[in-house]
TIVO-318707 format. One line per 3 residues: number of its first residue (from 1); for each residue x, y negated, z of C-alpha. Coordinates in steps of 0.2 Angstrom, whole numbers. Example, Ala and Ser with C-alpha at 12.3 -4.5 7.8 and 13.67 -1.06 7.14 Angstrom:
# TIVO-318707
1 = 62 22 39  68 5 36
//
This chain:
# TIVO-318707
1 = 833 -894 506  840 -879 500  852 -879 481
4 = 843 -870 471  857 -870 458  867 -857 473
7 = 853 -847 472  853 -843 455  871 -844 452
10 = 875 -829 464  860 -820 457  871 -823 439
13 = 887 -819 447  882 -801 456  872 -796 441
16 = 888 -801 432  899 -790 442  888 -776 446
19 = 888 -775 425  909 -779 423  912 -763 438
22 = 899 -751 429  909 -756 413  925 -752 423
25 = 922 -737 430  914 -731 411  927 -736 399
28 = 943 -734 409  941 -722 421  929 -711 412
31 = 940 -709 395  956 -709 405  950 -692 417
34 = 939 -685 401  957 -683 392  967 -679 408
37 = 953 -664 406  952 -658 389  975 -658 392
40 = 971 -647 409  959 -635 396  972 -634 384
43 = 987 -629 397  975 -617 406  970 -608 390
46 = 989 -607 387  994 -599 404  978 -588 402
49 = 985 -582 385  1003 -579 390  997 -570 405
52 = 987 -558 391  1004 -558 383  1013 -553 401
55 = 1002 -541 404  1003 -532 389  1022 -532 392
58 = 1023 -527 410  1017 -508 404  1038 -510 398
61 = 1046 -504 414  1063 -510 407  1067 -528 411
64 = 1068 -537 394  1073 -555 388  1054 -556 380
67 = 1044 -556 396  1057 -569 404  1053 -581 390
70 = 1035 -579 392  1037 -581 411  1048 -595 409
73 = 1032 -605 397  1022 -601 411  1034 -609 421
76 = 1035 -624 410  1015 -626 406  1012 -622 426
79 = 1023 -639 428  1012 -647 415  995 -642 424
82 = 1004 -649 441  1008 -665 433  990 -665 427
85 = 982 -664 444  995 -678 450  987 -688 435
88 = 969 -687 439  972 -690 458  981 -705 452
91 = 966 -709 439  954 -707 456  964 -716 469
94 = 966 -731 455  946 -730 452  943 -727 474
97 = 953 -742 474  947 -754 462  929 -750 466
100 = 933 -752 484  937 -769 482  923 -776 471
103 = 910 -767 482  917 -778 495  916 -794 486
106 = 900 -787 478  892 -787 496  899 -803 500
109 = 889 -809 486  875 -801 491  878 -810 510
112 = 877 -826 503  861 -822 492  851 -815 508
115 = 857 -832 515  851 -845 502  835 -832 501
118 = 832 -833 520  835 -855 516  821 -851 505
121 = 808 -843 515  810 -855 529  808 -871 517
124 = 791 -860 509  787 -858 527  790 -876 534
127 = 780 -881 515  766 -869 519  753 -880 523
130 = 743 -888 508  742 -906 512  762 -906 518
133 = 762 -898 500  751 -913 493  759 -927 502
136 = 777 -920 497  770 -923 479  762 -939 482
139 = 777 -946 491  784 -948 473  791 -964 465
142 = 783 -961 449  772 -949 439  789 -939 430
145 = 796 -938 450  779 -929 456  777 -919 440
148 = 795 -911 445  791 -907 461  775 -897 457
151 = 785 -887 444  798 -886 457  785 -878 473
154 = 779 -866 458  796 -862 453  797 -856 474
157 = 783 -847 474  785 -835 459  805 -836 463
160 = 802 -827 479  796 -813 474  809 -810 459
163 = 824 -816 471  817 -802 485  813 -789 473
166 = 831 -793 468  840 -792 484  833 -775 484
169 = 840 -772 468  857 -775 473  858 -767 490
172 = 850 -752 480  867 -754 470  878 -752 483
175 = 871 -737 492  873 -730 473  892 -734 472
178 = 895 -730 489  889 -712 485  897 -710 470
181 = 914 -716 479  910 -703 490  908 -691 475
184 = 923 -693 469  933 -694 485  930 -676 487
187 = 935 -674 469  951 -679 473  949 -666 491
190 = 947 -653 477  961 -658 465  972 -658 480
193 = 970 -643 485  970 -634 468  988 -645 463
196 = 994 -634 479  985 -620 476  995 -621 458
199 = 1012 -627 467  1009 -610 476  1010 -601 462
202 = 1024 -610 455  1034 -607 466  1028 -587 466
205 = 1036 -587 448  1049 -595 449  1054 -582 460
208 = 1049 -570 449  1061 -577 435  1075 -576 448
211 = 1072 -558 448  1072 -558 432  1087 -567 427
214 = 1097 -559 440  1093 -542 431  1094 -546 415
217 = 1110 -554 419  1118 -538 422  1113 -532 405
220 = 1125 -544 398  1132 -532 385  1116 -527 376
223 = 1109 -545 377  1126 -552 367  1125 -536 355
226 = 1106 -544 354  1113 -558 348  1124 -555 336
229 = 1112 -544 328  1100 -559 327  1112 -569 319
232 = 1117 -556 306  1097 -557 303  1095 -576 304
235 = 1110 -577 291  1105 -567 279  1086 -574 279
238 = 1097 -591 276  1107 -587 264  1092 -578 256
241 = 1082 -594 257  1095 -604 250  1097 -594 236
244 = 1077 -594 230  1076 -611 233  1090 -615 222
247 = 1084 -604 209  1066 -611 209  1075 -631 209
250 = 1086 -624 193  1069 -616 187  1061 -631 187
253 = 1075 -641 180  1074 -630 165  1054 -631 163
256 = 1054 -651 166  1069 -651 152  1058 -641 139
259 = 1042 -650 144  1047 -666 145  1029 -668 155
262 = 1037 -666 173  1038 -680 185  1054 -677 197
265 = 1053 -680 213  1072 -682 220  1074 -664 225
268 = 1065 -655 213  1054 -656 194  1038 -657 199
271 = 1021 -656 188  1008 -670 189  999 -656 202
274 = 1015 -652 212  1019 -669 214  1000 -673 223
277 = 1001 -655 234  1019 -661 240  1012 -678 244
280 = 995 -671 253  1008 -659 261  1020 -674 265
283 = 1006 -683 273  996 -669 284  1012 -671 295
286 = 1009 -665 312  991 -659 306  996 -642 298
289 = 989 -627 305  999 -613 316  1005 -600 304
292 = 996 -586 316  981 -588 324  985 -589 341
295 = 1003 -587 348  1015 -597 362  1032 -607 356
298 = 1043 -593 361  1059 -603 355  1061 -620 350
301 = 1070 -627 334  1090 -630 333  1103 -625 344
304 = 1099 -621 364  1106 -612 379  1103 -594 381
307 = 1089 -590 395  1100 -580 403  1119 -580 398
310 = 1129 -595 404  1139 -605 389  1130 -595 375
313 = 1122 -606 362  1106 -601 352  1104 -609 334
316 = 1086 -607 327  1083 -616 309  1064 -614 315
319 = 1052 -608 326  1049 -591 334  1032 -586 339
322 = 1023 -574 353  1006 -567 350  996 -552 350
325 = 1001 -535 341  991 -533 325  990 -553 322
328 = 992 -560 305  1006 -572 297  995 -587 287
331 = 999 -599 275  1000 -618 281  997 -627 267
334 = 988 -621 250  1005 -616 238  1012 -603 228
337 = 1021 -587 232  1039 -586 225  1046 -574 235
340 = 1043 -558 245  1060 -551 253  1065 -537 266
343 = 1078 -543 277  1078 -526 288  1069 -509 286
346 = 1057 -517 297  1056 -537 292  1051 -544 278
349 = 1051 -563 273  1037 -572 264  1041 -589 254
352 = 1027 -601 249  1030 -615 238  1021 -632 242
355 = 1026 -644 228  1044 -648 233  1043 -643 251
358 = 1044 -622 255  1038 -611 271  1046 -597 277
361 = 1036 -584 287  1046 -569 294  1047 -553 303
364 = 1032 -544 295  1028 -528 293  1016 -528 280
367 = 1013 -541 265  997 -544 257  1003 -556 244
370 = 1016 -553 230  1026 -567 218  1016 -580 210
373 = 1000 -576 221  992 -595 224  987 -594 242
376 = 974 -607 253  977 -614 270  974 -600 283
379 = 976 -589 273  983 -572 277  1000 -565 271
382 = 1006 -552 280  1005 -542 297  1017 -548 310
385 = 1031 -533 317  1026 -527 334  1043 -520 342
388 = 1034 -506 352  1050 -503 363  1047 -521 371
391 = 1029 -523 366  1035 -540 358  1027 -546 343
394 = 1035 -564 337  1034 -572 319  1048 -581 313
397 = 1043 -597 305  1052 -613 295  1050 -627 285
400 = 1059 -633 271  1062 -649 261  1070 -642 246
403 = 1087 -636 255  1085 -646 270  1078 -639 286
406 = 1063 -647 295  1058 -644 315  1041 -635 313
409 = 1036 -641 329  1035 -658 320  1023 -652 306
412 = 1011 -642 314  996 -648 325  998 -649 343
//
């Protein structure tokens, strides 16, 4: 006779697994290529904008240390998007894989359910006949025995048609998988042949930075006067930052010592209401804003190599920022304006006051703000240089923790 119990147990176990491989295939697979995505987005939307940037540049017949540095992010984010398409091929092949081997032992199951289906048919068949049917009840030891075997031929009867409907069901299944692994085998054609399509590319700019080292390299004179005159800049901003900082921590001082209200934080007197902006500042770490609306990380904080001259050491006590001409500097954080400062003829500094933290937001060319101003997050505060000679517009940008210098990089959102 055939086990009943089989039959039902493998419809359990298929219905079982077709539900564990949907959940597979939606919860891993999904959410690890829909980020993989939304990462591709963001690098493309980079290389897009420093190509704006580029091309705005390239009118400069002279070759300049700017365009290399936005040649060399595209460089770097190109790597990135490569390294994206190796991730979602690697995301398919593991899902091709994985669903590859359950569709196998899904079908397997499905073998042995057409098996113990086709044992069912041919016990119906043999049990067709009414008085087999009657004397296989009457054939009973008692009234309890015979009263299960009738539940037991109606259980086959209406089992049938579920089990067959079923089996339908479940080859209907497969065909599905199988098509959607089809699907997404010539997904991972595509991303194949766009990863190369990209190491193309690649490799066309880094042949273009060659170029453009190899130039620049024999400009070694201007680029170390270039230098130097940076550095005068950079010190004097320091030395400037240093001292209106120092004046606003003795200010303070004074003001908590007359008041007697101030709570003190260990760098500097802080009211009740500079005490909570410093700790909301404190704790939107790695959520602030960009100082400028759109804009590439043009260089990095602390001390790097040169791009171009061997042994030369580049010290940067925050970040510099590439974006368009006309762009505006904007606050980070809500604060206070303390200071407004021309370094050169042509920069001006801006210094905004967030309880005991401070940001520095440099080479403008314009200011719409003056001392004591209280300015909101995003808001503007000046217009950003434009050197027309290079077509280079960079914002200078830091962040300060009473005299101690912070990497921006860390503060703002990624």
């Amino acid at each position: 006779m055939i086990n009943l119990a089989v039959v039902v147990c493998a419809s359990k176990r298929i219905k079982a697994m077709l539900f564990l491989l949907m959940i597979s295939y939606t919860l891993c697979g999904q959410v690890n290529r829909e980020k993989l995505e939304a990462q591709k987005r963001l690098i493309e939307n980079e290389i897009n904008y420093t190509n704006q940037l580029l091309n705005t540049t390239s009118s400069n017949k002279a070759n300049t240390l700017h365009e290399l540095i936005l040649i060399n992010n595209k460089i770097n984010q190109r790597e990135l998007l490569i390294s994206n398409y190796t991730g979602e091929i690697k995301t398919l092949d593991r899902i091709i894989s994985e669903n590859n081997d359950k569709i196998l032992e899904f079908e397997s199951e499905l073998k042995i359910a057409k098996a113990e289906y086709a044992k069912l048919l041919n016990f119906i068949y043999l049990n067709k006949n009414s008085t087999d049917r009657i004397m296989y009840i009457l054939a009973s030891s008692n009234f309890n025995q015979a009263y299960q075997r009738i539940r037991y031929l109606q259980y086959y009867s209406d089992y049938r048609k579920s089990q067959a409907l079923q089996i339908k069901q479940m080859k209907d299944s497969v065909t599905i998988f199988n098509n959607e692994m089809n699907i997404q085998k010539q997904e991972r054609l595509v991303l194949i042949q766009n990863q190369q399509k990209e190491m193309q590319v690649l490799q066309q700019e880094k042949q273009e930075q060659g170029l453009k080292v190899n130039n620049l390299t024999k400009q070694e004179k201007q680029l170390q006067a270039k230098i130097r005159q940076q550095k005068n800049e950079a010190d004097r901003l320091n030395r400037a930052i240093n001292d209106i900082i120092s004046d606003e921590i003795k200010s303070a001082a004074a003001t908590a010592e007359k008041s007697g209200s101030e709570k003190r934080s260990d760098i500097i007197a802080l009211t009740p209401a500079e005490l909570e902006l410093s700790n909301t500042f404190s704790e939107n770490k790695g959520k602030l804003p960009w100082p400028s609306e759109r804009g590439i990380i043009s260089s990095t904080f602390g001390e790097h190599d040169h791009p171009v001259l061997k042994n030369i050491k580049i010290k940067n006590n925050g970040i510099d920022i590439l974006t368009n001409s006309g762009e505006n500097a904007r606050s980070v954080f809500d604060g206070k304006i303390i200071s407004v400062r021309s370094i050169t003829n042509t920069n001006k500094a801006i210094i905004v006051r967030h309880g005991e933290y401070f940001t520095v937001y440099s080479n403008l060319i314009e200011v719409f703000v003056k001392p004591g101003d209280e300015v909101k997050t995003r808001q503007n505060l000046g217009l950003v240089y434009t050197n027309q000679a290079e077509a280079k517009t960079e914002l200078h940008f830091e962040i300060w923790k009473g005299k101690v210098l912070l990497n921006p990089q860390q503060w703002v959102i990624k």
